[in-house]
N, C-alpha and C positions, 0 to 999 in steps of 0.2 A: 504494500500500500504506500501511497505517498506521504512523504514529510507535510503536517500541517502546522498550523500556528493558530494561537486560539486566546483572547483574551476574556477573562471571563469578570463580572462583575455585580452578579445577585449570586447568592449562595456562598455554602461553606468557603471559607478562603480566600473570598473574591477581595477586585481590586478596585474601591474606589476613589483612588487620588484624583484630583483634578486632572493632572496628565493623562491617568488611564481613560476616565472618561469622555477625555476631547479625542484622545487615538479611537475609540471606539465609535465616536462619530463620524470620525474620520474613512476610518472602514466601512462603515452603515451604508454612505455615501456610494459605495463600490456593488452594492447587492445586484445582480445575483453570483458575482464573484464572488461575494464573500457568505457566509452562511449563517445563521444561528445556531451558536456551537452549544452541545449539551455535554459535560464532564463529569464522572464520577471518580473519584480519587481512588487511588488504589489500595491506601489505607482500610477504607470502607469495604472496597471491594473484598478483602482480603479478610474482613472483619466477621466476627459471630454474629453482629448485630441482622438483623432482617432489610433495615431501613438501611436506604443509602446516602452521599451526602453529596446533590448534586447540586452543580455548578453552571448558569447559565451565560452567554456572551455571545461575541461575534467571534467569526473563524475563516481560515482561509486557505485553502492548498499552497504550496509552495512556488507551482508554476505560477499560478494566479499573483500573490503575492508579490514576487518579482515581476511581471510583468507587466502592473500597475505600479510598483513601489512604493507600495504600503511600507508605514513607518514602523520597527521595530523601537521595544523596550523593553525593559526589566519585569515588567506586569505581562509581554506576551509569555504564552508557554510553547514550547517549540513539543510537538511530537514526532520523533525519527517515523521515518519509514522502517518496514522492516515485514516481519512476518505477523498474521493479523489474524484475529476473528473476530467477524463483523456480524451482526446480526441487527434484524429490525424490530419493535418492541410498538405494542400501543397501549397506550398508560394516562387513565384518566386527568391527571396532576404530575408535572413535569417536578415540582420540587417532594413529590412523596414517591416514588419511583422505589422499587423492590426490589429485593434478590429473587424475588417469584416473577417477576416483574421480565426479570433477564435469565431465569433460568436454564433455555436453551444453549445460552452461550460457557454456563459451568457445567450443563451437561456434555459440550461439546468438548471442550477442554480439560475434564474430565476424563473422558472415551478415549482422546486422544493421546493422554499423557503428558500435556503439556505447562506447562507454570507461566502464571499471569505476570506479567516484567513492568506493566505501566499501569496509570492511571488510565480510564476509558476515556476519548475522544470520539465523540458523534456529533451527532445534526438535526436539528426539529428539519424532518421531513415536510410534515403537513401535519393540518389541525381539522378535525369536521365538529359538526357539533349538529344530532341528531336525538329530537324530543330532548330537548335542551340540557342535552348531558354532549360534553366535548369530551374528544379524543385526539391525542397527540401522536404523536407516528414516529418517532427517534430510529435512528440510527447510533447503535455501542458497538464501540470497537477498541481492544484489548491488544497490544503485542504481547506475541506468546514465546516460546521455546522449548 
C-alpha cells in the first residue's frame, strides 16, 4: 500500500494548535485529493479494552501530497507503505467504533499469523442515513508482518 500522511484533530491525541488547524484547512482546500482520514492507535488496537480510540482528520497519499505540495509538520503522521490489511467496516458513530466493529481484520490477521506493527490509517468512505439512523463506511488498515 502507499505511504500516507494524515493529520488528525478530534479524538484521542489529536492536534489542535493553531498551526495544525490552519494546515488542515489548508489541505481541506485540496479534496478530493485529500480525504477524511479515520485512525485508531495501535495502543488501543492492541489493547483488552472493546472500545477503541479513534482519531478523526484530513489525509493524503503520498503521490497526491507531492504533487500538490501540501505542507508538512510535526502534527502530520507519516504512515510507511509496506504490507497491509485493509478492510471496510460500517459503524453507526465514527468516535465509538469497536473491536467487533473490525473484527474481520483480527480474524484475518489472526489466520494468517501475522503481528499488527502500526496504528490503523483509513478513510470515511461514505455516510447514508436511512429512517434516520446514519451509517458510516471506513476504511482500516493495519501494516502487518
Amino acid at each position: 500500500m502507499d505511504e500516507t500522511y494524515s493529520l488528525y484533530t478530534l479524538g484521542a491525541g489529536c492536534r489542535r494548535s493553531d498551526e495544525a488547524l490552519n494546515l488542515m484547512r489548508a489541505w481541506m482546500s485540496n479534496l478530493p485529493y485529500t480525504y477524511f482520514s479515520v485512525g485508531i492507535t495501535r495502543e488501543s488496537l492492541l489493547s483488552e479494552n472493546e472500545s477503541l480510540d479513534v482519531r478523526l482528520g484530513i489525509g493524503a497519499l503520498k503521490r497526491y501530497r507531492e504533487k500538490l505540495s501540501l505542507s508538512l509538520s510535526s502534527d502530520i503522521e507519516c504512515f510507511p507503505a509496506g504490507k497491509s490489511v485493509v478492510m471496510t467496516a460500517a459503524v453507526p458513530d465514527l468516535f465509538a467504533i469497536t473491536k467487533k466493529d473490525i473484527s474481520p481484520l483480527y480474524e484475518h490477521v489472526k489466520e494468517k499469523g501475522y503481528r499488527i506493527l502500526s496504528a490503523s490509517d483509513g478513510r470515511a468512505l461514505a455516510s447514508e442515513t436511512v429512517d434516520g439512523r446514519t451509517t458510516h463506511f471506513i476504511s482500516v488498515r493495519v501494516l502487518v508482518e
